[in-house]
C-alpha positions as CSV (number, residue, x, y, z in Angstrom):
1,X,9.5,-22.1,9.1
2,X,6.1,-21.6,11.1
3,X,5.1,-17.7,10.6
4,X,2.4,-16.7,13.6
5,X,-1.2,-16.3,12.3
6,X,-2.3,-13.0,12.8
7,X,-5.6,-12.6,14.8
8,X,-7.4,-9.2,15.3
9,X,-7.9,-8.0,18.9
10,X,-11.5,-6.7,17.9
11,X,-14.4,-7.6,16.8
12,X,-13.9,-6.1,12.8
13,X,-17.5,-6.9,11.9
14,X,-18.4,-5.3,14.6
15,X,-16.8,-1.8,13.4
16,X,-17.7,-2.1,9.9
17,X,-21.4,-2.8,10.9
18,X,-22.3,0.9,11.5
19,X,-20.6,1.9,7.7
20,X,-18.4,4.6,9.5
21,X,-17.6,8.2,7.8
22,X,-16.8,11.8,7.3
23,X,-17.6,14.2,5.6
24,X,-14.3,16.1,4.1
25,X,-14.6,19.7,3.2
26,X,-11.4,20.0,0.3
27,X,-13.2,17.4,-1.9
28,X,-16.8,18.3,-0.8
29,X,-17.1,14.6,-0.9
30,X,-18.5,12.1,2.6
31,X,-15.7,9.3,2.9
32,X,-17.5,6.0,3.4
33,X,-15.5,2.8,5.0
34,X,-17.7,-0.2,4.6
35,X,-17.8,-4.1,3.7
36,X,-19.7,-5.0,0.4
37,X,-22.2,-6.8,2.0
38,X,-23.4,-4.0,4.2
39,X,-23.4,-1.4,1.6
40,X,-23.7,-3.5,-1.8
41,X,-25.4,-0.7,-3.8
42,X,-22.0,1.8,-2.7
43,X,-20.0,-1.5,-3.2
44,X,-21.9,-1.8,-6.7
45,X,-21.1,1.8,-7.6
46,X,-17.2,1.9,-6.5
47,X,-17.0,-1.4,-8.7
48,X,-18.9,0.4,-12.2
49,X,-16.4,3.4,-11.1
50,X,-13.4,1.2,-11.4
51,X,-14.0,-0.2,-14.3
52,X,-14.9,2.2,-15.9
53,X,-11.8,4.4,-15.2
54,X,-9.1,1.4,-15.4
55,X,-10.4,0.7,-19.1
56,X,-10.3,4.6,-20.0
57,X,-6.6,4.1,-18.9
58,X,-6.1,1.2,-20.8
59,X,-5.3,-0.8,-17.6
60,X,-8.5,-2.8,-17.2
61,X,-6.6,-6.1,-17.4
62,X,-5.2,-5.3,-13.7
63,X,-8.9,-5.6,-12.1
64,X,-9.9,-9.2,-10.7
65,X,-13.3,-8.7,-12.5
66,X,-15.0,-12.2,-10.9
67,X,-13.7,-10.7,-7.3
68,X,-15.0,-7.6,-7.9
69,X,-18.6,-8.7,-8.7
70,X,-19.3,-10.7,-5.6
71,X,-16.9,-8.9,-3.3
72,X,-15.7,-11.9,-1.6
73,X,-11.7,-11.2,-1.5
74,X,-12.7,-7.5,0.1
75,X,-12.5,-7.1,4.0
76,X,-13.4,-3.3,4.0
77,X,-13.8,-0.2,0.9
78,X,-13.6,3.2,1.3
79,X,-15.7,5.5,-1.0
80,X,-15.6,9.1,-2.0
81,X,-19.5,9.9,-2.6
82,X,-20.1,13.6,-3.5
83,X,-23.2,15.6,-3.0
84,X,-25.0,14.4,-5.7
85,X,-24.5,10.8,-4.6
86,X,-22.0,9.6,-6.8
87,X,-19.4,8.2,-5.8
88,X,-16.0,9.6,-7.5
89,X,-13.1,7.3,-6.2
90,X,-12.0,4.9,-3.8
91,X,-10.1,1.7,-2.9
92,X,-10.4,-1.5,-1.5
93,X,-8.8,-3.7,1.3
94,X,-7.9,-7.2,0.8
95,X,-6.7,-9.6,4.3
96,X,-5.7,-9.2,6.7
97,X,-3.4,-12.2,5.5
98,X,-2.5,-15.5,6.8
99,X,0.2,-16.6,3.6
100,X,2.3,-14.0,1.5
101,X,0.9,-16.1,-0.9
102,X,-2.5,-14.3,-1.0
103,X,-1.0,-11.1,-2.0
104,X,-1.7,-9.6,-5.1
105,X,1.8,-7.6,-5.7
106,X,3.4,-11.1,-6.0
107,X,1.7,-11.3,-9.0
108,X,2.5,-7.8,-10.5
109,X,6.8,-8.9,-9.5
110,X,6.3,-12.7,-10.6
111,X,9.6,-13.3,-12.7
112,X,10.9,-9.9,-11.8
113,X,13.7,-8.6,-9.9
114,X,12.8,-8.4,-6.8
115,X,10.1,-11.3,-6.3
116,X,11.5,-13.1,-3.4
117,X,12.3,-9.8,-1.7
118,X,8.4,-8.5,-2.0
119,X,7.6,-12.1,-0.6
120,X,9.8,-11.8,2.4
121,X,8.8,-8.4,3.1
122,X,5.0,-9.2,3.4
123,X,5.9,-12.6,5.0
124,X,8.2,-10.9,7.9
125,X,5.2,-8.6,8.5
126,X,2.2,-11.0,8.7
127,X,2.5,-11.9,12.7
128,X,1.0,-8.2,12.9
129,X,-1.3,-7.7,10.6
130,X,-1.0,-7.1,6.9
131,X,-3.9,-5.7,4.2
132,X,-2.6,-4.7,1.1
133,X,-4.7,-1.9,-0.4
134,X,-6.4,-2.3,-4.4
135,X,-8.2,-0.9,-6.7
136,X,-7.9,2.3,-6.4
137,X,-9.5,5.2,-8.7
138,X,-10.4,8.8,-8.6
139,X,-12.8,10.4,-11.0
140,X,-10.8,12.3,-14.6
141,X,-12.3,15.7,-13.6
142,X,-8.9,17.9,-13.4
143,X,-10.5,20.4,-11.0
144,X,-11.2,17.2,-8.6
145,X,-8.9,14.3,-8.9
146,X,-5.6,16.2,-7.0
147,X,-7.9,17.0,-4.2
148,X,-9.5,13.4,-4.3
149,X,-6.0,11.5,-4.0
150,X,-5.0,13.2,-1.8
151,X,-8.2,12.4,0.6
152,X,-8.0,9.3,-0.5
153,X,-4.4,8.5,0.3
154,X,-5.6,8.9,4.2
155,X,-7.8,6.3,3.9
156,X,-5.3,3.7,4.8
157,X,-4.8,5.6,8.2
158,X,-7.9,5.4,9.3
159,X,-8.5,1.0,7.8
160,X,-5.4,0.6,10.1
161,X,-7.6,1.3,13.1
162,X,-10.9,-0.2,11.7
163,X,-9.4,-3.5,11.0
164,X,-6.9,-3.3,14.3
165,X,-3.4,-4.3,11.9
166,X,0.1,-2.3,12.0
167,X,0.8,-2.7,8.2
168,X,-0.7,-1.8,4.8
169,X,0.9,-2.3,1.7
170,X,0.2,-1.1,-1.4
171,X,1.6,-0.5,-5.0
172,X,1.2,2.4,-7.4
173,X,2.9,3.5,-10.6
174,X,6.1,6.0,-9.8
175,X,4.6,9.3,-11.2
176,X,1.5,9.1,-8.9
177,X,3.8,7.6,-5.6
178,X,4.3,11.6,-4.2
179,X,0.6,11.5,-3.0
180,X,-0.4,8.6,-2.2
181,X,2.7,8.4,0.2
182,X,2.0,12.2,1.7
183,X,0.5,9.6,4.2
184,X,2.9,8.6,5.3
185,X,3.9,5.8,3.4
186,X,7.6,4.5,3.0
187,X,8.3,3.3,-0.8
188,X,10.6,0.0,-0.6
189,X,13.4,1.3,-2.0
190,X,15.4,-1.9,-2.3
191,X,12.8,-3.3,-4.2
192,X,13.3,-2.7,-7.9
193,X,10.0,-1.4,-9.9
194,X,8.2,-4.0,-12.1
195,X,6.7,-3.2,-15.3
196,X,2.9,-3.4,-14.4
197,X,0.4,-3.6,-15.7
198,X,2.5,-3.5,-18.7
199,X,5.4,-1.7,-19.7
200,X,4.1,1.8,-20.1
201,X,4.5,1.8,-16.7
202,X,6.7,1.4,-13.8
203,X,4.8,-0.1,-10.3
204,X,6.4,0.4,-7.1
205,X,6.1,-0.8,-3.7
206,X,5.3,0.5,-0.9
207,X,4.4,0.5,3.0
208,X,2.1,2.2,6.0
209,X,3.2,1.2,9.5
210,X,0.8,2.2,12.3
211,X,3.4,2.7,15.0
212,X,5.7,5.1,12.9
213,X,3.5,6.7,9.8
214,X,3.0,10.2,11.7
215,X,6.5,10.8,11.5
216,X,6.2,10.5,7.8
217,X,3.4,12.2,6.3
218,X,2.7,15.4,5.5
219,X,2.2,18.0,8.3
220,X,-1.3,19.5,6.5
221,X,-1.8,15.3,6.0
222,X,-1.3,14.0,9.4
223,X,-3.4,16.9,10.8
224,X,-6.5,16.1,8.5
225,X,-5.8,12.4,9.7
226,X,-6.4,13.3,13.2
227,X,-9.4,15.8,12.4
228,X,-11.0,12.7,10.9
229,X,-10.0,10.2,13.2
230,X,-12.2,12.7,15.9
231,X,-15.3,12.6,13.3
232,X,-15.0,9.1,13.6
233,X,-13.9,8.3,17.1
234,X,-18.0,7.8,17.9
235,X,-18.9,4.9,15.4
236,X,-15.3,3.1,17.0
237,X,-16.8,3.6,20.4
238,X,-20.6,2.3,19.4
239,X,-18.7,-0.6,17.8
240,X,-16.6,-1.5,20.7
241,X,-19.7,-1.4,22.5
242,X,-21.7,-3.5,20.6
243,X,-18.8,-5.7,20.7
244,X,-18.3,-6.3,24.2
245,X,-22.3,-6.8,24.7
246,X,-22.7,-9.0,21.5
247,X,-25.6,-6.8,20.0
248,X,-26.2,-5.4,17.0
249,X,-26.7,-2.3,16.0
């Protein structure tokens, strides 16, 4: 069967070319969305910030090191950079995808229960736009890392309308699933948990849909969505501009 290619209706380079973000006042942190080639020191940091939390967790095997360094798989990364300039967590986007095949989570269910189900899932989803979110880290400091989640759980909100898709999908081990879906993500329930990265833990699946995540998240969520959807509504207008002019900014 032929599955429709999915084609953006804007320009993305366009809206990632002015490095949109905001600044968010419950972390004291500015939220960064950009591409690692416009922002390769930030990329450089999120990157050292990874690795350096996934191997304090004993989980560094689950990190594409070679992608990582040159960036090439990532279409957008969103960074938490706090006042002193560091940056204290984030995530990455890969896509959007043309094949299930390119997904990552087929890897974390291969010869699992549940494979074919995770592959017809992404692949029934594809005509529309799918990025499936990575990487993701906050920073071990207990008086931060609640707060930092929870910011950063947004985050696939607001690369929905940068990158113009209907779908993210993601996957996180069950005891930290409660915040990142205060989003308003949907966990796949029919989809059995696979042990990954190994078998200390259980990964599940899980999925943001543009049309219906609002009725989903979190009031206190949804609202800090919209406050930062305002705080970024002029860098989508510049980019739409510089779009339909073909200039640069």
């Amino acid at each position: 069967m032929t599955i429709a290619q999915f084609q953006p209706a804007t320009d993305v380079a366009a809206s990632l070319r002015q490095t949109p973000s905001f600044w968010d006042s419950d972390t004291e942190c500015t939220i960064t969305f950009a591409h690692p080639a416009v922002e390769p020191e930030l990329w450089r940091d999120f990157v050292q910030g990874a690795a350096r939390s996934y191997t304090k967790h004993g989980v560094a095997k689950a990190l594409d090191m070679d992608a990582l360094h040159t960036g090439s798989d990532t279409i957008l990364f969103a960074a938490c950079v706090d006042r002193t300039g560091k940056v204290v967590g984030g995530l990455r986007a890969k896509g959007p995808y043309q094949s299930a095949d390119e997904a990552h989570a087929l890897l974390e269910w291969k010869g699992q229960p549940g494979f074919d189900a995770v592959r017809k899932m992404i692949s029934d989803r594809l005509p529309f736009g799918v990025v499936e979110m990575k990487t993701a880290w906050v920073t071990d400091d207990p008086d931060r890392n609640r707060q930092l989640t929870y910011a950063i759980s947004r985050t696939p909100l607001h690369a929905m309308g940068l990158l113009d898709i209907q779908f993210i999908v993601a996957t996180a081990a069950s005891y930290v699933l409660k915040r990142w879906l205060s989003s308003g993500g949907i966990l796949a329930t029919k989809i059995p948990p696979t042990p990954y990265p190994d078998e200390r833990y259980e990964t599940r699946l899980a999925w943001w849909d543009r049309a219906t995540f609002a009725k989903h998240a979190d009031p206190k969520q949804l609202s800090l969505y919209f406050a930062e959807q305002q705080m970024l509504a002029p860098v989508h207008k510049a980019a739409g501009e510089s779009a339909a002019t073909g200039t640069e900014r």
